[in-house]
N, C-alpha and C positions, 0 to 999 in steps of 0.2 A: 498253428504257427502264430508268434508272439505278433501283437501292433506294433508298427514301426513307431518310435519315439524320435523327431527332428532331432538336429544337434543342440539348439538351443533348448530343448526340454529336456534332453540329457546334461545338460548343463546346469541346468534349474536344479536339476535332480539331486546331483552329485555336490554340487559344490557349493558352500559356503554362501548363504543369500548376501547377492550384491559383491562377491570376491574377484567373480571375473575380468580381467582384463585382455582383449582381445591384441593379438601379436601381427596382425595380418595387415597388410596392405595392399591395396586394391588390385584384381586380377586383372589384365586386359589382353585378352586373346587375339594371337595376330593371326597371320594369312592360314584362313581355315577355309574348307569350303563351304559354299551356302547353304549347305544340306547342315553339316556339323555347326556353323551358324546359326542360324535357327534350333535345332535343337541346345543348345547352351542358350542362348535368350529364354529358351521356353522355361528351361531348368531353372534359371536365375529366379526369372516371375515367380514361376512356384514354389522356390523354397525361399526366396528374399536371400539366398547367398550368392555367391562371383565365381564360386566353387564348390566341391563336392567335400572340402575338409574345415574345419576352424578350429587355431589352433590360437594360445594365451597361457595365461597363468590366471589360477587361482588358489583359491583355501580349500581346503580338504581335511575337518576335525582340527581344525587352525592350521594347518600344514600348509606352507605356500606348494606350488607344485606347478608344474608345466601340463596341459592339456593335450591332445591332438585326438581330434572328435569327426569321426564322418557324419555327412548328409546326405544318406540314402538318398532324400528326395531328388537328389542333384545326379541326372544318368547314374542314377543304380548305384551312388556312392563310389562311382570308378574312378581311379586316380590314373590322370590323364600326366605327362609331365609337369602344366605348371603345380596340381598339385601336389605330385611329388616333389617339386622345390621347397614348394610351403612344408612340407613335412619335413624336410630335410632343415630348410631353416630354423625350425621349432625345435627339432632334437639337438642342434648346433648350441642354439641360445640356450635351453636346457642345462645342457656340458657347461656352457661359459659363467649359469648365473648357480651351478650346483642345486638346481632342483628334479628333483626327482619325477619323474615320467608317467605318466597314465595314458596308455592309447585306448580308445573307446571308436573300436573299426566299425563298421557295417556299409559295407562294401562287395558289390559283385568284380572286382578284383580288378583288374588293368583294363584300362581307357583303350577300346578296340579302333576308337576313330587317332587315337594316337602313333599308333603302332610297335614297331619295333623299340621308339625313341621309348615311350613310355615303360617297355616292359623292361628296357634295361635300367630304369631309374628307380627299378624296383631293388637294386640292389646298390644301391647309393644308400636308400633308406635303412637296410637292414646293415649294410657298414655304419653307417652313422648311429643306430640302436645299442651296437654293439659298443660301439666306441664309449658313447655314456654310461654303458654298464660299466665297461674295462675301469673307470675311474672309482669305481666304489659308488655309485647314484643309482637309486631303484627304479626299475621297470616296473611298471604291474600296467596287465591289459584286462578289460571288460569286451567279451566277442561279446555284440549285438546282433539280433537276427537281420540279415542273414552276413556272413562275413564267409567270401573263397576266394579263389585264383590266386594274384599274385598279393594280395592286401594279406592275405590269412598267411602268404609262407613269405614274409616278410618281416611287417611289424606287426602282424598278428599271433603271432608263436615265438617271440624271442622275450617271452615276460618274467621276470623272476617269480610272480604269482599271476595268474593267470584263473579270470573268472569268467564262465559265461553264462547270458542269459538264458533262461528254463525255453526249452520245445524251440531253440535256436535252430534254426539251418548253416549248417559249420561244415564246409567241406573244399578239398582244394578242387574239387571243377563237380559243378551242378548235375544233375541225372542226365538233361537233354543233351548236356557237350559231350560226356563221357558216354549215351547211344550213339551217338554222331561218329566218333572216334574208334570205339570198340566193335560196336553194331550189338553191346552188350545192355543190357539195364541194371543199373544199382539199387537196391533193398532204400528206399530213401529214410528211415529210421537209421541207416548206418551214420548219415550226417545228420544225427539230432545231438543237441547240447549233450544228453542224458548218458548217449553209447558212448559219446567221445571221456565223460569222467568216466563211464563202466571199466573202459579200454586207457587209465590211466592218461589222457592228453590233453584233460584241464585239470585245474587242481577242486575244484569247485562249483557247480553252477546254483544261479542264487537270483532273483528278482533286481532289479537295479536299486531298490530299498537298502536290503539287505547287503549289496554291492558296497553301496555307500560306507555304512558301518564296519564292514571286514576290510574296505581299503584305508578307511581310516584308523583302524587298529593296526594294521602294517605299517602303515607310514610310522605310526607311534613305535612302533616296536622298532624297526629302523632306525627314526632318525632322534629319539628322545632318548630311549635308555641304553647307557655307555656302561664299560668298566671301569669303574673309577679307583680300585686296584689301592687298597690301602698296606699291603705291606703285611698282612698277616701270614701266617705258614700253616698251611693245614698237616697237622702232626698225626700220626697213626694212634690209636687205639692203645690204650696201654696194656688192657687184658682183654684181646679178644674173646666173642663167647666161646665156650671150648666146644665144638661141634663135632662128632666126625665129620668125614667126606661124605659118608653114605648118610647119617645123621640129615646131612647138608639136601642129599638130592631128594629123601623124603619130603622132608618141608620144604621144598621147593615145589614138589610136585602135588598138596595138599590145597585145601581151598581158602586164597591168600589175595591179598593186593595187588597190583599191578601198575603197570606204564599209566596207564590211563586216571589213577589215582594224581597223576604227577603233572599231566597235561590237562589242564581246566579249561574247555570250550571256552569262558567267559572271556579270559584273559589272550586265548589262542587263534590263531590264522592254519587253518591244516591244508598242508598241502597235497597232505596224501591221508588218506584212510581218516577217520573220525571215531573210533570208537566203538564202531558197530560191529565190529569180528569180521568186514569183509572184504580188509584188504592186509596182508600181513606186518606192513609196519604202518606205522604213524608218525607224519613226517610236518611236521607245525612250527611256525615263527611263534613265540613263546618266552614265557616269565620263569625265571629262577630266582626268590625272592626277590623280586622286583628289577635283577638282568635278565636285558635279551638277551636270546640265542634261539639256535635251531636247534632243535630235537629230534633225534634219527631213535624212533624206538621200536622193539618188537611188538605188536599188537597179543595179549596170551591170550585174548576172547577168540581171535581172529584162529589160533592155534588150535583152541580146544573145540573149533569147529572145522578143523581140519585142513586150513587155507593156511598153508607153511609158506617160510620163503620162497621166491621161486627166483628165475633169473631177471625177468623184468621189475620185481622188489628191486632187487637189486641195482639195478639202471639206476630207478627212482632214488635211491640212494646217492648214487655218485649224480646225477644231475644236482639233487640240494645239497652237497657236498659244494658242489660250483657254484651255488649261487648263495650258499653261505660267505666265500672266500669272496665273490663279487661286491656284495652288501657288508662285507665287514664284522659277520655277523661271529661270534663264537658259536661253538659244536657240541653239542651232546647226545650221546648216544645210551642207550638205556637196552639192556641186552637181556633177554628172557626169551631162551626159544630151545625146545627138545630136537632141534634140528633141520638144516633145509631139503624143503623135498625132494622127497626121492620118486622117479617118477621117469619114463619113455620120452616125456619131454621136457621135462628139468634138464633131462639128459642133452636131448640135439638144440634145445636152448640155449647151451652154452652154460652151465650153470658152475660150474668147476671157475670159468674165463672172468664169471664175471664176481665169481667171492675173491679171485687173485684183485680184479677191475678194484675192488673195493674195499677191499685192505689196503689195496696200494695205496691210494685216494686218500682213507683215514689215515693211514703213516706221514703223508707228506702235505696234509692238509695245512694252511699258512694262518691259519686263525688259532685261537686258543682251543684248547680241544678237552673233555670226558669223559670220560665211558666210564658206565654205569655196570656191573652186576649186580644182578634187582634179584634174580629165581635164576631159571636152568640156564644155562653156558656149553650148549652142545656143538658141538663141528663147525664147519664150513658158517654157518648163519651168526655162530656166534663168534667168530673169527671175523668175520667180515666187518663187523661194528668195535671191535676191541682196539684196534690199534690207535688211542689216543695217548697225547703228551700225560698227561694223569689219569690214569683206570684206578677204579674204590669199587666195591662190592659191597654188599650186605650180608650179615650173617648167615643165613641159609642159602647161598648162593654159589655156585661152580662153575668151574671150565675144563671142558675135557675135548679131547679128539674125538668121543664116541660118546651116547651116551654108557653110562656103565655097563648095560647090556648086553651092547655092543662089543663093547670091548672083552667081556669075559666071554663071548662068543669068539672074538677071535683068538683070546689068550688060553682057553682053556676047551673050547671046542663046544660050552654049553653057557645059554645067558644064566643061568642058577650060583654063577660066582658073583654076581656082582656088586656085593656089598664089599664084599673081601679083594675087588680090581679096585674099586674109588676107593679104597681107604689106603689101597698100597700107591696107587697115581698123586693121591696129593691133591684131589681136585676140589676138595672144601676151600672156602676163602681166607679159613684163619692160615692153611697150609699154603696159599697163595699169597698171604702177605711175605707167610717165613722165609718163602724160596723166592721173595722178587718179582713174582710177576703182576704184581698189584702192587699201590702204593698204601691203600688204606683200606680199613673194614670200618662202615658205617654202622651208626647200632639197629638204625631202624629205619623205615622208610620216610617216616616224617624228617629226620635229618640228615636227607638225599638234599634238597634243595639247597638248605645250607651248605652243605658239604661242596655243591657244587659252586655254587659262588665263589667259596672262599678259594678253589680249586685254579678256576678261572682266572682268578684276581691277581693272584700268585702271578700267574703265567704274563700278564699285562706289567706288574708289576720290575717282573726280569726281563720283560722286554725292552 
């Protein structure tokens, strides 16, 4: 288990030397008992705080920004009511001064000597989180070890990015409550930092070093680069390459470039998957020629190790779908995938529920949108990421309901037609520009990025 770091060392850590300004004013505890008296004096002494939070503004990679930071040292970091006013004020001021959010919890969750008063003020704070998001203004939370209860399913899980620290204890109620209550024991690696990214429910886990540097590549990517939308018209290809369809799914399926060619760690924040083939999309705040946006991409390393779409991909999609639309961010989606899995529990996952969840989502997304065909364009997986305001493709690139295979399986009762189904389907890209269902054929993958920009810019520009 990680050393606890006080708030002010976290503070030190994170922000801008010398940027902070503290927002707080002085706590004074009324009619308590002498028991819970003393205990808050002892707290105080030892951590020199009045409280268990501190909350201000500071710089963050020059970024002004609103704080709100627990002190473990202070009863276990538990937020008692007055400290959920202070949070609540912080988020308030936040909204009013248009900066952006950073909660930095560590916290054994709601203030037991408060009681009932307390545990419902836990939901004062996560309407008020919410409400800053509603406006377009970023959340990003750092879970310190340990952060559960009511801290962690509050303002500790409503982050647009969300990081936590390494061999953290992350859990909504600790091993000994949950024997207490079940008469059962928890696996206590189930609440380590580590299973929680395994199992998709942080985007990250990262030392507070490192913290530092990927909130402040967010915040830049957020709040510095705009579409500044000059007016140009991205015009179609005047001679497509002449491919066939089946032409198309060959070099598709040969050993080629990918998403990940596209998404540069250097310049990227991942919110999902990174590169290493073991999560099937790759879902990162991110540069297209120097615009932001979010990038929804298929992972093909992730594929040709065998970890296909599945329905929780999916979720993870429409979640950064929302919190694209919350941040202002524009969309791109980059589409390479032989198909989503097929599979017993692809199946009772819902996995049909949630490519309709996610198309929908793309359809009616309020930001500027692109979708990408990069290589394969197969079924359900690659439906799911298509429906943007502008789809472009690459030459060697397709869309079909099956892959060919498939389909001359089903049209001819054997897969051995299926050069002769994709050529009569139309599912090459130069045949998809002719019939409309694309707007453009890119030449190459080097001018995807461009392509996108200009795609985007358009879109800002009729707006």
């Amino acid at each position: 288990m990680s050393d606890y770091l006080s708030a002010v060392e976290v503070i030190s850590r994170l922000a801008d030397e010398g940027s902070f300004v503290a927002w707080d004013d002085p706590i004074v505890h009324g009619d308590v008992t002498e028991e819970y008296e003393a205990q808050l004096r002892r707290a105080a002494h030892r951590t020199g705080c009045d409280e268990a939070v501190i909350t201000g503004s500071a710089r963050m990679g020059g970024h002004r920004v609103a704080l709100i930071v627990s002190e473990f040292g202070f009863l276990g970091g538990s937020v008692g009511t007055l400290a959920a006013a202070r949070i609540v004020a912080a988020v308030h001021r936040a909204t009013e001064e248009e900066l952006p959010l950073i909660g930095l919890p560590a916290s054994g969750g709601t203030r037991m000597q408060d009681g009932a008063a307390a545990f419902a003020a836990m939901v004062d704070i996560a309407t008020a989180v919410r409400a800053h998001a509603l406006v377009g203004l970023p959340y990003f939370v750092y879970l310190r070890n340990p952060t559960t209860g009511g801290t962690l399913a509050s303002w500790g899980t409503l982050g647009h990015l969300t990081i936590a620290e390494p061999h953290a204890f992350i859990g909504f109620l600790g091993p000994a409550v949950v024997q207490a209550i079940t008469g059962e024991q928890i696996d206590p690696a189930v609440q380590r930092s580590e299973n929680l990214f395994a199992n998709a429910q942080v985007d990250l886990v990262a030392d507070i070093d490192t913290a530092r540097v990927l909130l402040a590549r967010a915040l830049g990517l957020v709040l510095v680069a705009r579409i500044e939308g000059d007016g140009r018209t991205l015009t179609a290809v005047d001679e497509p390459i002449a491919l066939s369809s089946w032409d198309a799914v060959v070099l598709s399926r040969s050993d080629r470039e990918d998403a990940n060619e596209l998404v540069s760690p250097s310049r990227s924040v991942f919110l999902r998957g990174s590169g290493d083939g073991r999560q099937p999309l790759l879902i990162a705040m991110t540069r297209m020629n120097g615009l932001a946006c979010l990038v929804i991409a298929h992972d093909r390393r992730a594929e040709l190790r065998g970890c296909r779409l599945n329905p929780r991909a999916l979720r993870d999609a429409q979640r950064a779908l929302r919190v694209a639309e919350e941040l202002r961010l524009p969309v791109v989606t980059l589409i390479d995938t032989a198909g989503a899995e097929l599979s017993a529990d692809a199946e009772t996952s819902g996995l049909a529920a949630e490519i309709a969840e996610c198309a929908a989502a793309m359809g009616g997304v309020s930001v500027p949108s692109v979708s990408v065909l990069i290589g394969e364009g197969a079924g359900g997986g690659a439906m799911a990421l298509f429906p943007a305001a502008r789809r472009l493709a690459l030459p060697a690139a397709w869309f079909s309901p099956l892959p060919p295979e498939g389909s001359s399986q089903l049209m001819h009762g054997t897969p051995d037609n299926a050069a002769v189904v994709a050529d009569a389907q139309r599912i090459g890209s130069r045949f998809l520009f002719e019939d409309g269902v694309i707007d453009d054929v890119i030449p190459d993958l080097m001018h995807v990025p461009g392509a996108i920009e200009l795609a985007l810019s358009e879109q800002r520009v009729r707006a």
